[in-house]
VOLODO-260422 format. One record per residue (C-alpha): x, y, z; residue number from 1. Coordinates in steps of 0.2 Angstrom, whole numbers, plus 5000, padded with zeros to 4 digits. Layout:
VOLODO-260422
+------+------+------+------+
:    u :    v :    w : resi :
+------+------+------+------+
:    X :    Y :    Z :  NUM :
...
+------+------+------+------+
This chain:
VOLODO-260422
+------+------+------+------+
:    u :    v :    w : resi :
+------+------+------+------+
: 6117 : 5462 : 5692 :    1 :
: 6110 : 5477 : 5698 :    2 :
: 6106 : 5478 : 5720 :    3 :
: 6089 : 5481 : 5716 :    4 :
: 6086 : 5465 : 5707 :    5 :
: 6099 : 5455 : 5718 :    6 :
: 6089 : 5460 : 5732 :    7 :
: 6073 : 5457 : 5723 :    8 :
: 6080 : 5439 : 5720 :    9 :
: 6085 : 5434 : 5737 :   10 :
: 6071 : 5440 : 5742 :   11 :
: 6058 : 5428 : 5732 :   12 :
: 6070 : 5415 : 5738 :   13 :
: 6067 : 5417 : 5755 :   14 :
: 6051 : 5413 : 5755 :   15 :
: 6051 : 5396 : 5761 :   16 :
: 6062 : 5400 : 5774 :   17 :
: 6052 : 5415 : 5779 :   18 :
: 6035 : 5406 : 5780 :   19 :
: 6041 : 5393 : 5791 :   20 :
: 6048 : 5406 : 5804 :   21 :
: 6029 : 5412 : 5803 :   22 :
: 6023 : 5396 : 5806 :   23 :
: 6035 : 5393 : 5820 :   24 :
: 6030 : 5409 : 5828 :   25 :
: 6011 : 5406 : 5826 :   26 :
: 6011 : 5389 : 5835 :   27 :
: 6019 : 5396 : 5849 :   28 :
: 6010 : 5414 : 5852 :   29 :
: 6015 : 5425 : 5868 :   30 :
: 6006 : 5439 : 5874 :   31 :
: 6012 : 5453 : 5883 :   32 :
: 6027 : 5461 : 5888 :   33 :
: 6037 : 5444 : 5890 :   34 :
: 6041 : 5434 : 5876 :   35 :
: 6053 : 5420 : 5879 :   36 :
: 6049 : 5409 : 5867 :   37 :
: 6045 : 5422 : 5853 :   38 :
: 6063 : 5430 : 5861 :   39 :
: 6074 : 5415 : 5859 :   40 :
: 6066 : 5413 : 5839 :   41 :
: 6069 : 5428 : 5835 :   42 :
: 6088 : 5426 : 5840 :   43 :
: 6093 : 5411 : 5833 :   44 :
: 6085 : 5419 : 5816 :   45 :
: 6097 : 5431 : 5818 :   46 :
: 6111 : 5421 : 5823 :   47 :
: 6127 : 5421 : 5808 :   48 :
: 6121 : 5438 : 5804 :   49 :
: 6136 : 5447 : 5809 :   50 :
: 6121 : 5458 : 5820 :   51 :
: 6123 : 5469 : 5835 :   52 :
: 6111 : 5463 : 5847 :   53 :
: 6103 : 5467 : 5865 :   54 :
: 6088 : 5462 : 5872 :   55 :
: 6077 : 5472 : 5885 :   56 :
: 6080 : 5473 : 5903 :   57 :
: 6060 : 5477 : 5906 :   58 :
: 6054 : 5467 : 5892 :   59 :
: 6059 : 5452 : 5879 :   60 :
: 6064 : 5465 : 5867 :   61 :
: 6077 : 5462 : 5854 :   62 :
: 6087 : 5476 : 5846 :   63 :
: 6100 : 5471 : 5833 :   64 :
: 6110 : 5484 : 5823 :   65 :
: 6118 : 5481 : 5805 :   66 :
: 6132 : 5490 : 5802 :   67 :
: 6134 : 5499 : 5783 :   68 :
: 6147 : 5512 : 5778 :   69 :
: 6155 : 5521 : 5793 :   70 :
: 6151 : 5539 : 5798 :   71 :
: 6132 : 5538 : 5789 :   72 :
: 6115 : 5540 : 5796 :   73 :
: 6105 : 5527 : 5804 :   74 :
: 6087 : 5522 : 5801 :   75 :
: 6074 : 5509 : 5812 :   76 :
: 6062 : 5495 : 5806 :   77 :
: 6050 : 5488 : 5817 :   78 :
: 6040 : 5472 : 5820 :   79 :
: 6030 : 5469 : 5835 :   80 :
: 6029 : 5451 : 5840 :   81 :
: 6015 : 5449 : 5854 :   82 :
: 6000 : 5440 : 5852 :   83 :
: 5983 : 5441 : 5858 :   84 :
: 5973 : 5433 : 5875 :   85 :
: 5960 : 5424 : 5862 :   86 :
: 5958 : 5404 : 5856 :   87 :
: 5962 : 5401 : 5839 :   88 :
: 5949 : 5394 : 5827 :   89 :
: 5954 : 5394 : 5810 :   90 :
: 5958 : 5373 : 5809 :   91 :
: 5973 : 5378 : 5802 :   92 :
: 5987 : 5362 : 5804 :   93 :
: 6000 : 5375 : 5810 :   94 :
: 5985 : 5383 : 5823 :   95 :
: 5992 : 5389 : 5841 :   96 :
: 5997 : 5376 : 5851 :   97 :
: 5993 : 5389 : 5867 :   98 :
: 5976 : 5388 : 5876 :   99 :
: 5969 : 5407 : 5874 :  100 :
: 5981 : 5414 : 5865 :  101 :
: 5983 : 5417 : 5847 :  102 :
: 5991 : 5427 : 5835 :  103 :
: 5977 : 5436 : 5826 :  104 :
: 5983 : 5450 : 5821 :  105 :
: 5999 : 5447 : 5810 :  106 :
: 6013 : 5449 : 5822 :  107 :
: 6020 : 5433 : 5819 :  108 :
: 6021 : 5440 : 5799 :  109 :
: 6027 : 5454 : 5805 :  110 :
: 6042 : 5447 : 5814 :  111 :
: 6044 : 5435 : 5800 :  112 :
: 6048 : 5450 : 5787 :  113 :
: 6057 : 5458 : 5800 :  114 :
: 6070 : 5443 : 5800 :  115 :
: 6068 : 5444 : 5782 :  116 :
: 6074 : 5460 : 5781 :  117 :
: 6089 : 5456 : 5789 :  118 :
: 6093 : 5446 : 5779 :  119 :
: 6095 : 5452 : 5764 :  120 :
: 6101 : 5469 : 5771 :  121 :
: 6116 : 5459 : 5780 :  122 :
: 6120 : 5450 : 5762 :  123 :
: 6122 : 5468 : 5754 :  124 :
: 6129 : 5478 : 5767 :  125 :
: 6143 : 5484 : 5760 :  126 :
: 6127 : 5493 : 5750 :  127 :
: 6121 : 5501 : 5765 :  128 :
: 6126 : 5521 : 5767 :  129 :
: 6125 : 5519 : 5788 :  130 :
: 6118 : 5507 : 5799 :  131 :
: 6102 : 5500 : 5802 :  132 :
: 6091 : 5498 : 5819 :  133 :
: 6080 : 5482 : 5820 :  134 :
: 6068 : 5483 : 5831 :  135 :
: 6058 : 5467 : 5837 :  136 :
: 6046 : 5475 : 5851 :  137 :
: 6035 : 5464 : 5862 :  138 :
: 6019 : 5470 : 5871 :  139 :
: 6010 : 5480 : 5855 :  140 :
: 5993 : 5476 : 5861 :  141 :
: 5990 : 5486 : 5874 :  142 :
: 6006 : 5485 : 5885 :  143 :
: 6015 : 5501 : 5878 :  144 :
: 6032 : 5491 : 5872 :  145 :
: 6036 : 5504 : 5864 :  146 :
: 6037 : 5513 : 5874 :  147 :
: 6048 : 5503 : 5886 :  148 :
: 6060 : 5499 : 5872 :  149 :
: 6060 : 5520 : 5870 :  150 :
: 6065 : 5521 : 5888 :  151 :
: 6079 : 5508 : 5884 :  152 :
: 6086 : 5516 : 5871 :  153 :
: 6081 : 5509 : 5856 :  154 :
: 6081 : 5527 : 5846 :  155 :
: 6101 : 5526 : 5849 :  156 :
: 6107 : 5509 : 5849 :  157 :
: 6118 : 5513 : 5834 :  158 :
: 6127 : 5526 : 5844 :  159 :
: 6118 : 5539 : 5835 :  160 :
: 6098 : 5546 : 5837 :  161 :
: 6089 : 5537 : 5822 :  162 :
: 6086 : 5549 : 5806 :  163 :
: 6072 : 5538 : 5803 :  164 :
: 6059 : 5524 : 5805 :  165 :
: 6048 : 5514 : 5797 :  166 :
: 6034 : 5500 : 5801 :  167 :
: 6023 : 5488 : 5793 :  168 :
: 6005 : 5482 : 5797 :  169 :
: 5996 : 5467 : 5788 :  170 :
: 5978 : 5470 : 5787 :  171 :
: 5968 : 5454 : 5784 :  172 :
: 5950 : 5462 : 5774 :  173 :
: 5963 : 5472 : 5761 :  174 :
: 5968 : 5464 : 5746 :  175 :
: 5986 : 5454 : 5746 :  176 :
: 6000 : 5462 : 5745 :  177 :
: 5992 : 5481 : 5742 :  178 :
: 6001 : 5493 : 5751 :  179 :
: 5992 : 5509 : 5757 :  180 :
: 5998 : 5524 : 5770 :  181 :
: 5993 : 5541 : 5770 :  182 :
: 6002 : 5559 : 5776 :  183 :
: 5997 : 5565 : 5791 :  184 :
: 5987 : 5556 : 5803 :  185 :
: 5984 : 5537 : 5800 :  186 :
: 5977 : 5529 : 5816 :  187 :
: 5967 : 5535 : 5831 :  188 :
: 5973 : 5538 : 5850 :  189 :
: 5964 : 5527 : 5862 :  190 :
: 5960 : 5526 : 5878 :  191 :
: 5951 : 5517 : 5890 :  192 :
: 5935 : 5523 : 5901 :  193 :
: 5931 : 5511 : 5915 :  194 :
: 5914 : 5515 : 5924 :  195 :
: 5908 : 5508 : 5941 :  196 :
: 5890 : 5513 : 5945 :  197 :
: 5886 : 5507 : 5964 :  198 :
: 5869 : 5506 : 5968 :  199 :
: 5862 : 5496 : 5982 :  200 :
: 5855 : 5479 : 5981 :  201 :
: 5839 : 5471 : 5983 :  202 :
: 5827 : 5458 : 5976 :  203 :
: 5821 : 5459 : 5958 :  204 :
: 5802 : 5459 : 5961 :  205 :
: 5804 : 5477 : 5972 :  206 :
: 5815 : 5486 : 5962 :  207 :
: 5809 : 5503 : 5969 :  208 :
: 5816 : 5497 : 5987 :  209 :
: 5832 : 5496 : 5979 :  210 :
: 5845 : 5509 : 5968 :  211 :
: 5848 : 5496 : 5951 :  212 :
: 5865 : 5499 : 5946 :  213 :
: 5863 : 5487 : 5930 :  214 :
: 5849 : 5502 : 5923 :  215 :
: 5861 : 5516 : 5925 :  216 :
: 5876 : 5506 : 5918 :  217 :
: 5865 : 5502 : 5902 :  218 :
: 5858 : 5520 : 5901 :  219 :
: 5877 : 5528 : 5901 :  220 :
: 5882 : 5515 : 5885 :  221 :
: 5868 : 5522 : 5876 :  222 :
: 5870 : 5538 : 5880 :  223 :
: 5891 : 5540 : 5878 :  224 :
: 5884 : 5538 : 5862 :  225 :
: 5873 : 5552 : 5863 :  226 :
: 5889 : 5562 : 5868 :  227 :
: 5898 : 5557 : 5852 :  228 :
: 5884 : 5563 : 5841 :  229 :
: 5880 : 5578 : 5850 :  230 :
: 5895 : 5586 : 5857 :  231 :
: 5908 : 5582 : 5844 :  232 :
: 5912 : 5585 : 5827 :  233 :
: 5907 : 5574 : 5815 :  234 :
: 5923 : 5580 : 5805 :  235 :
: 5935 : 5576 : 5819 :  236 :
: 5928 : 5560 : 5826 :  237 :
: 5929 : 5551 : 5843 :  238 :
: 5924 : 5531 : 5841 :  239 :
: 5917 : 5523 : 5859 :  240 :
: 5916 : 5505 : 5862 :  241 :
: 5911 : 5499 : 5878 :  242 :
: 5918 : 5480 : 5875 :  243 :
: 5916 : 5474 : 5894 :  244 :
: 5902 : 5475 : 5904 :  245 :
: 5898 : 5466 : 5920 :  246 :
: 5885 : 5464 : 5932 :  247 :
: 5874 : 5453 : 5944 :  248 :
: 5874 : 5433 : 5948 :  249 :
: 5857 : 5429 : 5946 :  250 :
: 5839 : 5437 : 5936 :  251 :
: 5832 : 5437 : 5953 :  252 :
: 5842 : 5447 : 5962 :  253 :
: 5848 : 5467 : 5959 :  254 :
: 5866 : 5468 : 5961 :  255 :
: 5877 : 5482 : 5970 :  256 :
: 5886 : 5486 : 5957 :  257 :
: 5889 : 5487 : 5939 :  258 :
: 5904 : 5489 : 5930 :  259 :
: 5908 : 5494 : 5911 :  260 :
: 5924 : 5497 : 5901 :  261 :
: 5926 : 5508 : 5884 :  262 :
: 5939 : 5511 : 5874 :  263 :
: 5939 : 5528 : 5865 :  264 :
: 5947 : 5532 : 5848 :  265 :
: 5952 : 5552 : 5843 :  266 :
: 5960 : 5557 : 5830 :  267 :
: 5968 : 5576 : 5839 :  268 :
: 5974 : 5577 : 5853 :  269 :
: 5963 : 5593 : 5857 :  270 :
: 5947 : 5579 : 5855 :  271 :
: 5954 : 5570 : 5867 :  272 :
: 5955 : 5582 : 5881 :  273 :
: 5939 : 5587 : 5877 :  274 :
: 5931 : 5569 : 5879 :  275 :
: 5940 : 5564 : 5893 :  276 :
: 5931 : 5577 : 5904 :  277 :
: 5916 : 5576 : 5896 :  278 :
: 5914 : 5557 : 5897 :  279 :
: 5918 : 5558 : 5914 :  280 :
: 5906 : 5571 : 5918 :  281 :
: 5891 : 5563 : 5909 :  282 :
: 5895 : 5548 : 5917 :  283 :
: 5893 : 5554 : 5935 :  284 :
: 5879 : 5569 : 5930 :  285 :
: 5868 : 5553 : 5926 :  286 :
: 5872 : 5542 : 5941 :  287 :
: 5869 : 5558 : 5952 :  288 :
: 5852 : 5562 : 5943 :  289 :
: 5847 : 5541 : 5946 :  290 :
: 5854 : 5544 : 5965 :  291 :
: 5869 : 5532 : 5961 :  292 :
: 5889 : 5533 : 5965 :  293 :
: 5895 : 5532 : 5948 :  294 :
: 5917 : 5532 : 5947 :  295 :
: 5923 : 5538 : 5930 :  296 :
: 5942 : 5536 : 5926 :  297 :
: 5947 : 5540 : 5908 :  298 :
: 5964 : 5533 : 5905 :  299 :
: 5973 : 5538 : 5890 :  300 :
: 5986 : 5525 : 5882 :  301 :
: 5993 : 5528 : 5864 :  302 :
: 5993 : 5544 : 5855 :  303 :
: 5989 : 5546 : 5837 :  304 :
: 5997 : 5538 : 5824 :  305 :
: 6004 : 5553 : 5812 :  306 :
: 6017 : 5550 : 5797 :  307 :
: 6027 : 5564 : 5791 :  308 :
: 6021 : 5571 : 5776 :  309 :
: 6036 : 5570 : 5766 :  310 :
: 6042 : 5552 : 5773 :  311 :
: 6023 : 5547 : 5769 :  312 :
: 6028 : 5553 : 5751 :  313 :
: 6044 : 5544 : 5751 :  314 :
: 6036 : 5527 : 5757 :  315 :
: 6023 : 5530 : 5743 :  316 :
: 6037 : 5531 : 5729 :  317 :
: 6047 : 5515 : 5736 :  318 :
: 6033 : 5506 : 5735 :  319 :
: 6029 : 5511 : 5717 :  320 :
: 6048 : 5509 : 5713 :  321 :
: 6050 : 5492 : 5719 :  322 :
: 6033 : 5484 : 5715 :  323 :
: 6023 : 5495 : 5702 :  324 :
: 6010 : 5510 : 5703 :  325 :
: 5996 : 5497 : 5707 :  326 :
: 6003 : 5491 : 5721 :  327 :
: 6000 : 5507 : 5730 :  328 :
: 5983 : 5515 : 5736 :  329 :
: 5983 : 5532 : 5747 :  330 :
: 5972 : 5530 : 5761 :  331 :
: 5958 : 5543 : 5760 :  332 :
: 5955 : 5543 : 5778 :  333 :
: 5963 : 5539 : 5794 :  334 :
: 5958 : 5523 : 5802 :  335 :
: 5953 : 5521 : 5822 :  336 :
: 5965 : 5508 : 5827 :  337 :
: 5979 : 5512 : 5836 :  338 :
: 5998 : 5509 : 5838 :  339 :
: 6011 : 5511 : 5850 :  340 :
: 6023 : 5514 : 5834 :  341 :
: 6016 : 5532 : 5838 :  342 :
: 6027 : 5532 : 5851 :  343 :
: 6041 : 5532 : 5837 :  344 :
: 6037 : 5543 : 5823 :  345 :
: 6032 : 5558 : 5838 :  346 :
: 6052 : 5556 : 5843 :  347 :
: 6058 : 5555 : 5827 :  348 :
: 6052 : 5558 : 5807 :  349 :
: 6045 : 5542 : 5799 :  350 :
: 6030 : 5534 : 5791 :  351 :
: 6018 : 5518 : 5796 :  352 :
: 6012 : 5507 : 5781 :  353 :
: 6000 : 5494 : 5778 :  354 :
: 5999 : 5478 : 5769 :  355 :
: 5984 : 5469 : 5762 :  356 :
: 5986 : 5449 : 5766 :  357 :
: 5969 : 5445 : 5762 :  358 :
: 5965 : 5426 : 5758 :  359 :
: 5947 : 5428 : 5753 :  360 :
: 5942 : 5432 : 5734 :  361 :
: 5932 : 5448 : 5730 :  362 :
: 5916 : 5450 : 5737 :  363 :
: 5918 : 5433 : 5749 :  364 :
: 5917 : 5436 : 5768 :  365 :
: 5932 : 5439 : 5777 :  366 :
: 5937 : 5438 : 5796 :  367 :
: 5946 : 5454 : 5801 :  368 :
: 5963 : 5457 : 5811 :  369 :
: 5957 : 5451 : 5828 :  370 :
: 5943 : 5438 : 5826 :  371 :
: 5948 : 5419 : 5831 :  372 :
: 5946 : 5412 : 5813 :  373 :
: 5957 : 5427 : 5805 :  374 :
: 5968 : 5420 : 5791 :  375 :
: 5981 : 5430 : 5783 :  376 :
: 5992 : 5428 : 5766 :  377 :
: 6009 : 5421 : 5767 :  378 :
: 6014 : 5428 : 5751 :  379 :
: 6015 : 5444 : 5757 :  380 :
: 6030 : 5438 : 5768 :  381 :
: 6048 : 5439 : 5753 :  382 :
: 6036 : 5457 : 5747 :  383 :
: 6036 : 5464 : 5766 :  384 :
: 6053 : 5459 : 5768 :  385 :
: 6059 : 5468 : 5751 :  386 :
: 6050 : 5482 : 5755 :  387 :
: 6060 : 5485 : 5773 :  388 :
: 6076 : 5481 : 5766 :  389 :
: 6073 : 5494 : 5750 :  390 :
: 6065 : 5510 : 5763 :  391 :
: 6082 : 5505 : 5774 :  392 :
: 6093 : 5506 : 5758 :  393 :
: 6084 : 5522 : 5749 :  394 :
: 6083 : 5532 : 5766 :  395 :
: 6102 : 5531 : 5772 :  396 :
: 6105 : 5535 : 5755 :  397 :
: 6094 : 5552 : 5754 :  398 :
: 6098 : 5555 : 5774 :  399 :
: 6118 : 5554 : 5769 :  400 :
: 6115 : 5564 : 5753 :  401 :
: 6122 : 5581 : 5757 :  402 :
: 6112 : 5597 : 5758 :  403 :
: 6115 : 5607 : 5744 :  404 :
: 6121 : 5625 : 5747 :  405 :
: 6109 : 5637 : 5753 :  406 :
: 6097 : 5626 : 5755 :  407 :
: 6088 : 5625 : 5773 :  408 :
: 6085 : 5608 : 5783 :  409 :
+------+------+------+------+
């Protein structure tokens, strides 16, 4: 029997196995940078795996490193495993059990493949050309794990800097088990604008005996989009959100202040710079034309996600190897998420994918990653798996392939 269909085998096999570590992980979601219980799951998953493994000093991280032949090249696979600060309301019998938190956005699959992976790379390792780095990273939403578990180490753990690295995404509105990536850039940089407008208070009948901060604050959402459309290119976009806005206690009364938060999505980092003074100075232009202190603080967070162009192709032809051509799409255009994996492939050459794990048929209505009643499909879980194990297999093959004479690396 062939490794490819030996893999592909145990792979189908541990499906069972693979969706009740899901489940296990989804009734018990964590959110941030410390994850005990998802910690201590992942661990005893990993447990008999013949495994390398150390957790994070600054986070509940968990890096585990399979040994292959001696002497060849080492490549990473991530899952994050956080979930989010939201209450699940999907019904399902295997729901949270966690008041306001929730895995909605796949980690818990994530993580499950992960295990997977390591699993059927540890039952063919004497297949491996060099060792594999796994990568469990808590604190994806919004924490910068990544970047902690960088600071750690995580890039070297082998003993050597990583050649490669690869991670997966389920998207819940994509059809199941589609892959798609794109060359190049694939998700947004974000950031967060936070705006207090202080006025000065007074009663609600006599407003022009008072500065009303609520009026500026509502103006500056409007126009931040106004900024967009006006000052940026349409061909190099930059996404605002304002998400949070608060102000006042009562319809009679106008408040001191107002406050308003934003994210901002760009796709280069040159947008970024450029917004991050503009917004800033927009905001504060208005308060001081409305006689208003306005403060204004742009904070940027994760850059953009950009693959490597010829691990992006690579990606593209395991998937079409593994599961056929129609399991593939190329992305036409970047999406404005974003992704502390970004963090990864700017330190070293590697590719981000997605995976459809929609539930809903054609044309029915779909909650998205991040809404309370978001469902996702289990079956993606032996597929995500193979898929890990097979870029792990195929890149420490062509990374420990040697350069042929003359030729230029």
């Amino acid at each position: 029997m062939s490794l490819d269909v030996a893999i592909r085998e145990d792979a189908q096999a541990l499906a069972p196995e693979l969706v009740e570590l899901r489940r296990t992980l989804h009734r018990h979601p964590e959110v941030g940078l410390q994850l005990p219980v998802t910690q201590e799951t992942v661990l005893r998953a990993l447990d008999g795996l013949g495994l390398e493994i150390s957790v994070g000093s600054s986070t509940t991280s968990v890096t585990a490193v399979l040994r292959g032949r001696p002497g060849g090249p080492s490549v990473l696979l991530r899952a994050d495993m956080d979930g989010l600060p939201m209450t699940e309301g999907t019904g399902l019998e295997y729901a949270s059990t966690v008041d306001g938190a929730m895995h909605a956005c796949g980690h818990d699959l994530h993580t499950a493949m992960l295990v997977g992976a390591a699993r059927l790379l540890a039952a063919h390792r004497d297949s491996l050309e060099g060792d594999v780095v796994l990568m469990f990273q808590p604190g994806e939403e919004g924490w910068d794990g990544a970047g902690h578990m960088l600071r750690e180490g995580v890039l070297d753990a082998s003993g050597q800097r990583v050649a490669s690295a690869y991670g997966m995404h389920v998207l819940a509105s994509v059809p199941s088990r589609l892959f798609r990536t794109r060359p190049g850039t694939l998700m947004a940089a974000n950031a967060q604008l936070e705006v207090t407008v202080r006025g000065a208070g007074g009663h609600g009948s006599a407003p022009h005996n008072a500065k009303d901060p609520i009026a500026v604050a509502a103006q500056l959402v409007g126009d931040l989009q106004t900024l967009v459309t006006r000052r940026f290119n349409v061909f190099d976009p930059v996404v605002i959100t304002v998400g949070s806005f608060h102000a006042g206690t009562s319809r009679v009364i106008i408040p001191d202040s107002a406050t308003f938060d934003a994210t901002i999505r760009t796709f280069t980092a040159e947008t970024q710079d450029r917004v991050a003074v503009e917004a800033v100075q927009l905001c504060r232009s208005i308060g001081a034309a409305y006689g208003v202190e306005v403060d204004a603080v742009f904070r940027p967070e994760y850059p953009a996600t950009v693959n490597h162009p010829d691990h992006a192709d690579f990606v593209a032809s395991v998937v079409r190897s593994t599961f056929g051509d129609d399991r593939y799409e190329l992305m036409r255009a970047p999406q404005a998420g974003a992704e502390d994996f970004s963090r990864v492939i700017a330190e070293v050459p590697g590719c981000y994918l997605m995976l459809g794990a929609r539930v809903a048929p054609p044309g029915a209505p779909v909650a998205d990653n991040h809404s309370p009643r978001v469902e996702f499909d289990e079956a993606v879980l032996p597929d995500g798996a193979l898929l890990h194990a097979q870029l792990a297999f195929q890149a420490l093959r062509r990374d420990a392939a040697p350069v042929p004479a003359g030729a230029s690396i």
